[in-house]
Structure formats: C-alpha cells, structure tokens
MMTF fields as JSON, N, C-alpha, C and O atoms, coordinates in Angstrom:
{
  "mmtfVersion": "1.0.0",
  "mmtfProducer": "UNKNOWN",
  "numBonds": 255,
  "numAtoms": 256,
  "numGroups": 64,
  "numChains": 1,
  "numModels": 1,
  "chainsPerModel": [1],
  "groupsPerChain": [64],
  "chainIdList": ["A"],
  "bondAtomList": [4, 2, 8, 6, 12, 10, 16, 14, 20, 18, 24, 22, 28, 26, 32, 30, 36, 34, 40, 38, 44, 42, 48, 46, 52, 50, 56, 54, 60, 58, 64, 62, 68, 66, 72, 70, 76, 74, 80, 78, 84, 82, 88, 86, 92, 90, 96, 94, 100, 98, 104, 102, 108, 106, 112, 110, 116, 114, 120, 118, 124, 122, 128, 126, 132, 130, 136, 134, 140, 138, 144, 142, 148, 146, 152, 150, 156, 154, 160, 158, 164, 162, 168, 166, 172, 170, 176, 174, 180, 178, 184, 182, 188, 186, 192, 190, 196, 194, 200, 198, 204, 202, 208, 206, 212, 210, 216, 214, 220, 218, 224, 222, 228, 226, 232, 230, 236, 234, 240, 238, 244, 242, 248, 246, 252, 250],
  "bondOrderList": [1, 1, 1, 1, 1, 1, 1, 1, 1, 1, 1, 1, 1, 1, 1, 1, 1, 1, 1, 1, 1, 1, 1, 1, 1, 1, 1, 1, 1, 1, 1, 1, 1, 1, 1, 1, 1, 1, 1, 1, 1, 1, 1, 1, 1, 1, 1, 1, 1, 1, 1, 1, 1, 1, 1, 1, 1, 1, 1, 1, 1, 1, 1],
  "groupList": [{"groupName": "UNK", "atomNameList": ["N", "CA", "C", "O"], "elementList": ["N", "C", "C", "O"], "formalChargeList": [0, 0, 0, 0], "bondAtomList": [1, 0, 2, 1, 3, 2], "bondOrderList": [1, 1, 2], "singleLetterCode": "X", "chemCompType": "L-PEPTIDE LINKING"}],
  "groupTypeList": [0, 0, 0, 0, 0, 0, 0, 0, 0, 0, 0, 0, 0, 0, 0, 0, 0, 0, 0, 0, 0, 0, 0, 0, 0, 0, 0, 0, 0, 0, 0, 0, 0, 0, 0, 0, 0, 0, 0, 0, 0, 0, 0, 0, 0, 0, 0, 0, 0, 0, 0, 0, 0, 0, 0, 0, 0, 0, 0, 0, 0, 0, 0, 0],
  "groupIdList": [1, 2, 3, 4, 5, 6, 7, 8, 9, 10, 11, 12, 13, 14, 15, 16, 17, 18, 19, 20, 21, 22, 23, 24, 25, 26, 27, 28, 29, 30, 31, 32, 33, 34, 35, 36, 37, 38, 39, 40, 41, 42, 43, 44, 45, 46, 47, 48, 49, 50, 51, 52, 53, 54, 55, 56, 57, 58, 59, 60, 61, 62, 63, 64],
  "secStructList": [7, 5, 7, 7, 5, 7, 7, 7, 3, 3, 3, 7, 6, 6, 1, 7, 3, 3, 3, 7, 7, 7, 7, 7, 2, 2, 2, 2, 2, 2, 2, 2, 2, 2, 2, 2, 2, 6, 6, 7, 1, 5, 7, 7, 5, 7, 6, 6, 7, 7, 2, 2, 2, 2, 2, 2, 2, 2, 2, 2, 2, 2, 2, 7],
  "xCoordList": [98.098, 97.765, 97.713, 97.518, 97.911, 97.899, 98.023, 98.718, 96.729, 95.815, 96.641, 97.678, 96.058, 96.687, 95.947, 95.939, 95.018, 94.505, 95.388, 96.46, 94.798, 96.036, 95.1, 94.017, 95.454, 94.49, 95.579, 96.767, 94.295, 95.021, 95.886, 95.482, 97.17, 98.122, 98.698, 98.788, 98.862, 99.433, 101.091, 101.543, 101.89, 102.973, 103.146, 102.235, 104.146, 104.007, 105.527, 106.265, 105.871, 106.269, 107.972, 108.956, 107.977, 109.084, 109.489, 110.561, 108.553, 108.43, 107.95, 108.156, 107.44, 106.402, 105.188, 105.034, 104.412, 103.303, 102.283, 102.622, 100.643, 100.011, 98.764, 98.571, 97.967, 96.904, 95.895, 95.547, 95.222, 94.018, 92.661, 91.733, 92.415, 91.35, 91.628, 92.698, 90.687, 90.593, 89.517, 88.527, 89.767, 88.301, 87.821, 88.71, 86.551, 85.825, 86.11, 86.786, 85.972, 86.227, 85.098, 85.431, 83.87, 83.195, 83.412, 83.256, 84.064, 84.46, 85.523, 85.512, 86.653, 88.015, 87.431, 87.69, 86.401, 85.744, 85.263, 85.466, 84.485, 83.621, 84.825, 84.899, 85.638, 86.879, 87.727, 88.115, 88.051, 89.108, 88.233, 88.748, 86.697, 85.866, 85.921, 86.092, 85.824, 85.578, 87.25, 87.266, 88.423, 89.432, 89.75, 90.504, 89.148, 89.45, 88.606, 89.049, 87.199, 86.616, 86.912, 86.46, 87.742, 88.763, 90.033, 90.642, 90.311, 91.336, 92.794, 93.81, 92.836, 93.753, 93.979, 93.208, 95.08, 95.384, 95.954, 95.866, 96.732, 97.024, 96.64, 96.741, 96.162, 95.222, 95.564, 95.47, 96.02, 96.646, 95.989, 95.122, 97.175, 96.934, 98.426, 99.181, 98.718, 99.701, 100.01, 99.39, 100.558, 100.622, 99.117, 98.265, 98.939, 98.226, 96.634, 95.628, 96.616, 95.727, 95.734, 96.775, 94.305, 94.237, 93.5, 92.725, 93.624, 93.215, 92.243, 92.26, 90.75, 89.969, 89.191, 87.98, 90.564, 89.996, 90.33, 89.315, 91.636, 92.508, 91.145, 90.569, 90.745, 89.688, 88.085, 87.48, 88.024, 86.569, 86.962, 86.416, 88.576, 88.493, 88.815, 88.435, 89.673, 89.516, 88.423, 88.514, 87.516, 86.086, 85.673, 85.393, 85.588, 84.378, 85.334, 84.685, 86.474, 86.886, 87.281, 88.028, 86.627, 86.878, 85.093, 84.526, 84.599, 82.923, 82.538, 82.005, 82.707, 82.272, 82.306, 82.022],
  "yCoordList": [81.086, 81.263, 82.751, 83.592, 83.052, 84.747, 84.601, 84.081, 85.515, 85.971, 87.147, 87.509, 87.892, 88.819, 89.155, 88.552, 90.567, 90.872, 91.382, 91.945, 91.115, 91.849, 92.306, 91.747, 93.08, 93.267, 92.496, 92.174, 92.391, 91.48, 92.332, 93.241, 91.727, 92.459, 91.171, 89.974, 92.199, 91.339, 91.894, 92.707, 91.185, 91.781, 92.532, 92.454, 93.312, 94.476, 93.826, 93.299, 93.889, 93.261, 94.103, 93.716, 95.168, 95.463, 94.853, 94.856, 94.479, 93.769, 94.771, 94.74, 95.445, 96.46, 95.771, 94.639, 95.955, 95.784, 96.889, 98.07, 96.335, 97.221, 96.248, 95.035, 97.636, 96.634, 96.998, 98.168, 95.832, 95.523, 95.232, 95.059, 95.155, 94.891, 95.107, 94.676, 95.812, 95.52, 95.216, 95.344, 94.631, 94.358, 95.328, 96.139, 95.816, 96.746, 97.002, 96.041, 97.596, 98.137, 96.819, 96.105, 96.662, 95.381, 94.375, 93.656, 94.16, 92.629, 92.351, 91.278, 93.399, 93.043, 92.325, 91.243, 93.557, 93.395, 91.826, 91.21, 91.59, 90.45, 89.139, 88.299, 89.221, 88.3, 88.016, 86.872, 89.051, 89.415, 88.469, 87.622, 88.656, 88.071, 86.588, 85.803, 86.063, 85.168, 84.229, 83.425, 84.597, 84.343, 83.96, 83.06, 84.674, 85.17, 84.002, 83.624, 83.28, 81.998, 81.443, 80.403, 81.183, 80.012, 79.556, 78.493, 80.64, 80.588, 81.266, 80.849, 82.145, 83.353, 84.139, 84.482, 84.152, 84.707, 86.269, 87.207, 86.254, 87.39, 87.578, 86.666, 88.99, 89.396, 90.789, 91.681, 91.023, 92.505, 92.232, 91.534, 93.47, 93.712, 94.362, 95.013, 94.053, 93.882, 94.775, 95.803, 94.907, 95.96, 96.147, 95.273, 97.567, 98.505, 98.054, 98.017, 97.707, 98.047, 99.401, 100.049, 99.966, 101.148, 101.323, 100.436, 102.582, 102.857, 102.703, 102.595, 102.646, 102.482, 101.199, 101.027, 99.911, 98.58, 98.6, 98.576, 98.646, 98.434, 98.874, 97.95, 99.867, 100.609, 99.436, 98.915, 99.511, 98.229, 97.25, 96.965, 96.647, 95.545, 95.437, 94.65, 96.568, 97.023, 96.464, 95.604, 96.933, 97.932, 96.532, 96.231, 95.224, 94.41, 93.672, 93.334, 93.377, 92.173, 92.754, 92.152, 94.123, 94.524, 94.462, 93.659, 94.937, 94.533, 92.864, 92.428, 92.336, 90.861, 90.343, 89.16],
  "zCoordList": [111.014, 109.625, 109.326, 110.203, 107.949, 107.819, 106.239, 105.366, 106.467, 105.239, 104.652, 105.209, 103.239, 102.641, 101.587, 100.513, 101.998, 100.538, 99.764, 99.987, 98.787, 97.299, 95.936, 95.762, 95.23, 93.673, 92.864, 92.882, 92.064, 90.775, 89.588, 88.862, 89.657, 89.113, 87.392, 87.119, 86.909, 85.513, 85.534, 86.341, 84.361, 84.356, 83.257, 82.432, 82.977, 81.543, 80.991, 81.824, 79.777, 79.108, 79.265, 78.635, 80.141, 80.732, 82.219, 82.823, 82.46, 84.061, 85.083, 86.297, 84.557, 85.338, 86.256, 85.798, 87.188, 87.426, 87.107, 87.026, 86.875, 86.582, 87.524, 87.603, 88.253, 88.795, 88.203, 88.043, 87.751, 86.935, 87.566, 86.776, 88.82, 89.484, 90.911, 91.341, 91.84, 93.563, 93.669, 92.949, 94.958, 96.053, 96.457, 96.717, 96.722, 97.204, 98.691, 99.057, 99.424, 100.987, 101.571, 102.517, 100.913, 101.337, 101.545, 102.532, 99.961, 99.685, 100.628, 101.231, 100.865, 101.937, 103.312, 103.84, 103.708, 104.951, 105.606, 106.652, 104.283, 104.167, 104.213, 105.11, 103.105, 103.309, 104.398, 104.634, 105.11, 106.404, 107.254, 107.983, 107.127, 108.384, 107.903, 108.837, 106.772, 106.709, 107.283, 108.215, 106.488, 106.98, 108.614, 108.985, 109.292, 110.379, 111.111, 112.195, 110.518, 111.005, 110.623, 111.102, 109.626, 109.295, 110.175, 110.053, 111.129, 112.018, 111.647, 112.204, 110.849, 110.133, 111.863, 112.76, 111.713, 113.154, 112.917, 113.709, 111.217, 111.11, 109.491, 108.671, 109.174, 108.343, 108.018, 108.861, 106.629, 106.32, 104.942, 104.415, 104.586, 103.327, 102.724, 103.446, 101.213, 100.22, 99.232, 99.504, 98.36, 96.902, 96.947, 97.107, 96.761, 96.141, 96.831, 96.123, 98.418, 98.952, 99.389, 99.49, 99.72, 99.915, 100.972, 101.329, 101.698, 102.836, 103.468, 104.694, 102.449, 102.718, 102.463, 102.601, 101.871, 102.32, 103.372, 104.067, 104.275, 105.377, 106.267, 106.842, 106.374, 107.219, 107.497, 108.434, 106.236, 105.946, 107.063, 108.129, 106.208, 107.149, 108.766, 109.632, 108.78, 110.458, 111.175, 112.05, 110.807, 111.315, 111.622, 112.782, 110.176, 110.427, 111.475, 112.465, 111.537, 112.322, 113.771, 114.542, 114.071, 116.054, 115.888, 116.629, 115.342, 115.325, 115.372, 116.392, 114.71, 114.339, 115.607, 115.798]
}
C-alpha cells in the first residue's frame, strides 16, 4: 500500500493549479504514522509538499 501527502489544489480557469491549503509539518507527521499502522508500506509526498513536512514525517515514522 502507498500513501501520499498532497495540499489541496483547485483548478484556475486556464488550467493552472493553485494550492489553497497544506498540512502542517504535524499534521503530515501524525498522518504518515497513522498510515503506516494501517499497513502503508510506502509513504511520500506529492505537488507542493515542502521540506519541512517531508522532515516531520521522516522524523515521526524512524521514531515511532
């Protein structure tokens, strides 16, 4: 199984993307872990994650 954070993106009326919302470096963290007891074997991240979710979620799922 394999997970994938992403922010919430709308479309622009040229067919642009624009992102309209992320997850916090927490919330990724917190998600990745939860994924990951669900049995998610592989767990990233997508458009317009940023370094310091990737990092969050690093951190909690070699800790956990």
């Amino acid at each position: 199984m394999c997970s994938l954070l992403n922010w919430v993106t709308r479309t622009n009326e040229d067919f642009s993307w624009t992102l309209t919302n992320s997850l916090s470096p927490s919330h990724s963290a917190v998600t990745g872990v939860g994924w990951e007891g669900q049995g998610a074997t592989t767990i990233g991240g997508c458009c317009g994650i940023a370094a310091n979710q990737i990092s969050a979620l690093t951190l909690a799922l070699f800790f956990h």
